[in-house]
C-alpha positions, 0 to 999 in steps of 0.5 A: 691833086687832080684825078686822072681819067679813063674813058671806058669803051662806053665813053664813061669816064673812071678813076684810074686805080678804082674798080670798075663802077668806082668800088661799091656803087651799083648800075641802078638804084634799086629804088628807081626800078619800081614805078613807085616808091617801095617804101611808106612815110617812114623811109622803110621797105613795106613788107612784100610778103603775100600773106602779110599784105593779104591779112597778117590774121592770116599769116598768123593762122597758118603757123598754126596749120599743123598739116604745113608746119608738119613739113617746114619744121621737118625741113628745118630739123633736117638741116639743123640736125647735120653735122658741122665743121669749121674748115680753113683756106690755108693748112698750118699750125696758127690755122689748126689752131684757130680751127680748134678753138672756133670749134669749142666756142660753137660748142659751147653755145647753149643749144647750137642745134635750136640756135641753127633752127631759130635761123632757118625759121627764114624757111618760113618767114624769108627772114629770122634773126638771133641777138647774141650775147658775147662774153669773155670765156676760157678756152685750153688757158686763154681768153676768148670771146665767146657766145654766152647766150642767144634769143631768137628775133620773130623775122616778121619784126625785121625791117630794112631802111631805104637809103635817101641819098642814093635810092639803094637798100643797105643789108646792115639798116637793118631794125626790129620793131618795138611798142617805144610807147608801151614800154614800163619799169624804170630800166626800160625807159632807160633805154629808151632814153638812151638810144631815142636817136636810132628809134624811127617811125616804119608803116607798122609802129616803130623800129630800132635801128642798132648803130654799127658796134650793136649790129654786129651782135645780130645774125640775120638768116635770109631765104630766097632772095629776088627782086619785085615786078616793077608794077608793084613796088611794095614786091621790092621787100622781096629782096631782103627774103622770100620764104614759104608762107608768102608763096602757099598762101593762096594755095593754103587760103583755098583749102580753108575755104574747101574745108569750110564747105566740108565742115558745113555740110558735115554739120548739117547733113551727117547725120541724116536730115528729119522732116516733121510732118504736121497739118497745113493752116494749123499753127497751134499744130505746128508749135506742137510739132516744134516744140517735139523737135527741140526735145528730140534734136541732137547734136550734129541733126538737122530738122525740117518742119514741113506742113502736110495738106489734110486729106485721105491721101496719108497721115497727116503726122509723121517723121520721116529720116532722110540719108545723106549721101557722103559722096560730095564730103568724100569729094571735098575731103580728096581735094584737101589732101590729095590737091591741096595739101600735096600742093603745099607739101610737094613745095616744101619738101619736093615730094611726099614719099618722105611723109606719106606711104604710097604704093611705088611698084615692084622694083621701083627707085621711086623712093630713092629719087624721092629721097634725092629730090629732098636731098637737094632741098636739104643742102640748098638750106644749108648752103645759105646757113653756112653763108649766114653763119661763116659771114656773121657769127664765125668770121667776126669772132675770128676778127675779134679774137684774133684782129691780124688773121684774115677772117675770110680764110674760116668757113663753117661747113655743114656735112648733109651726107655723111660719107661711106667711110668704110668703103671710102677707107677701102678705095685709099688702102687700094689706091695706097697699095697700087702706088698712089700717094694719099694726103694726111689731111685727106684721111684726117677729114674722112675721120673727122679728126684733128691733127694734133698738136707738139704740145698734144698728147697724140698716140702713133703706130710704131710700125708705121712710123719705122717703114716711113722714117727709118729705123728709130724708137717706136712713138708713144703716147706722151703727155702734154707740157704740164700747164702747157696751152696751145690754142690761142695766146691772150695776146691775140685777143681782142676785148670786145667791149670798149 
């Protein structure tokens, strides 16, 4: 059958009925827009991160940098620590229902809260991933698929392919490094064995390379993405995540080097410097005089020998302490905290009122656009963790669970303010009064409350239900159908494993 043409305004040519670009392909392969090949011998995206190229010693170092893990894992822990919801694009009872059950299998993931912060240790890295382990599991009477247990994957062993036949990154080629080589015990040889194919060479040792139906079983968390100058191809990494580390570590390298001269000077000069006069031309003096210092010297004490010409003038023996000034370790100390480390800590949480003390004067609303400025960083990272979970976690057990329902209608959502329900209630009961009709749903999702089911026991007011149905007998509490379930029916499952 012969393709039928369209000649676009550029005169390009296009299927008819495709989508513009023919579905899927890009302009320009990402490949090509470097002046080099982004990639080494292993067909892999060299990393892009500063402090790896720099010294990966380094970007060991500063994880261990407790004055900025002090921030990251601050950052982390407020976007871990916000309540959550899974919410859907329609509003019935197949759609409530699935709500109610993805929300008791993320529940029941052990240690949700740390699964999220092993996540948003991309804040860090740029990149962080978790392995999940899904079994079969009861929910309200049927089978589900859920989350029996997760380990988190370091983001520095995440490594992504570059596509040989069309020059283009693809997110799924995504594999974590492994010593292939060094592996013992007879299991692990097993394995080996088994998946060799999808074992391949990277610029740093080996890499696997899960095929489709395991790759599923990975979440990959990114932070910043961008793309790299075309000067410097191995910058090209920097579309699979940037994230804190690669943007302080000259800032941070700079203030090593300030407190290497401060802690210099502290262990030569702090405690005074002693000059131990003996006779000039008189080595057998000089020894003596040598040997007094070591008996005498301290720790943290600095001694100088100084030869004194004989005469009338003074003595020729003597000790002599000479005070240091602390007025340059006073400098270099300011510029650690106040330069340095306000640079780094302004970068991760937008400010430093949230951390330190500080005068704002009298009236000020300093602190509260403080707050606001780390607010804004608060829900930009849990933006990206809502995308990362709703598309790899939530919408997969969604497929799995229930293969005909479209998982794109179920978002996870992430709630970083909480609202002012009282005063919220109080607007609705005023606008309620002056004639305004108020949505159920509206009021169920400032509550956060489910609407419950026919088969639910549900309480009711009777005085509400008779001023809006009419006269009738007042509801009241009910029991559910004994051995009755209503959330999710084995037929729409779907086993995960072949």
């Amino acid at each position: 059958m012969e393709s039928v043409y369209l000649v676009s305004a550029d005169g390009m040519r296009e299927i008819a009925g495709m989508p513009p670009g023919g579905g899927g392909s890009a302009a320009i392969p990402h490949a090509l827009s470097f002046m080099g090949m982004p990639s080494g011998a292993g067909r892999v995206y060299l990393p892009s991160d500063e402090a790896l190229r720099q010294s990966r010693e380094n970007a060991r170092y500063m994880r261990a940098d407790a004055a900025v893990m002090e921030c990251v894992e601050l950052r982390q822990r407020s976007a871990a620590l916000c309540d959550w919801r899974i919410e859907s694009e329609e509003d019935d009872e197949q759609s409530r229902r699935i709500c109610r059950v993805l929300r008791t299998i993320l529940r029941r993931i052990p240690r949700f809260t740390q699964y999220r912060e092993a996540l948003l240790s991309a804040v860090w890295y740029g990149r962080a991933a978790v392995e999940n382990v899904f079994q079969w599991d009861w929910i309200d009477g049927s089978r589900a698929v859920c989350v029996a247990g997760w380990s988190p994957i370091h983001g520095d062993k995440l490594v992504w392919k570059l596509d040989q036949q069309t020059g283009r990154f693809a997110d799924d080629e995504v594999g974590v490094r492994i010593a292939a080589a060094a592996v013992s015990g007879e299991r692990a040889q097993r394995w080996v064995d088994q998946y060799r194919p999808y074992i391949h060479p990277t610029d740093f040792g080996m890499a696997y390379f899960p095929p489709p139906h395991l790759r599923e079983l990975i979440v990959v968390h990114r932070h910043m993405i961008e793309d790299g100058e075309f000067e410097e191809p191995r910058s090209a990494g920097r579309v699979f995540g940037v994230g804190i580390r690669s943007r302080v570590y000259w800032v941070w390298y700079q203030k090593q080097q300030a407190l290497r001269w401060l802690m210099e000077f502290l262990e030569r000069s702090a405690f005074g410097i002693e000059l131990w006069y003996y006779p000039a031309g008189n080595s057998e003096a000089r020894q003596e005089m040598l040997e007094a210092a070591q008996n005498r010297v301290g720790t943290g004490k600095s001694i100088l020998l100084v030869p004194r010409p004989p005469g009338g003038e003074g003595m020729i023996y003597g000790v002599e302490r000479v005070e240091p000034s602390m007025a340059g370790a006073e400098v270099l100390q300011r510029i650690l905290t106040e330069y340095f480390g306000h640079q780094i800590k302004r970068y991760v949480l937008g400010q430093t009122l949230t951390t330190e003390a500080a005068s704002t004067g009298l009236g000020s609303n300093l602190a509260s656009i403080h707050l606001d400025t780390f607010l804004q960083i608060v829900r930009y990272d849990c933006g990206n963790l809502e995308e990362t979970i709703s598309e790899q976690l939530v919408q997969r057990l969604v497929r799995w669970n229930w293969p005909g329902v479209d998982p794109r209608l179920y978002r996870f959502r992430i709630e970083v303010e909480r609202p002012d329900i009282e005063q919220r209630l109080a607007a609705l009961r005023q606008a309620w009064e002056m004639g305004l009709k108020i949505r159920t749903a509206d009021l169920r999702d400032l509550i956060n409350a489910d609407a419950p089911s026919p088969e639910e026991e549900f309480l009711s007011n009777p005085a509400f239900a008779a001023g809006v149905a009419g006269p009738q007998t007042p509801s009241t509490p009910r029991p559910s159908d004994a051995g009755g379930d209503n959330s999710v029916e084995e037929d729409d499952v779907l086993p995960f494993f072949p």
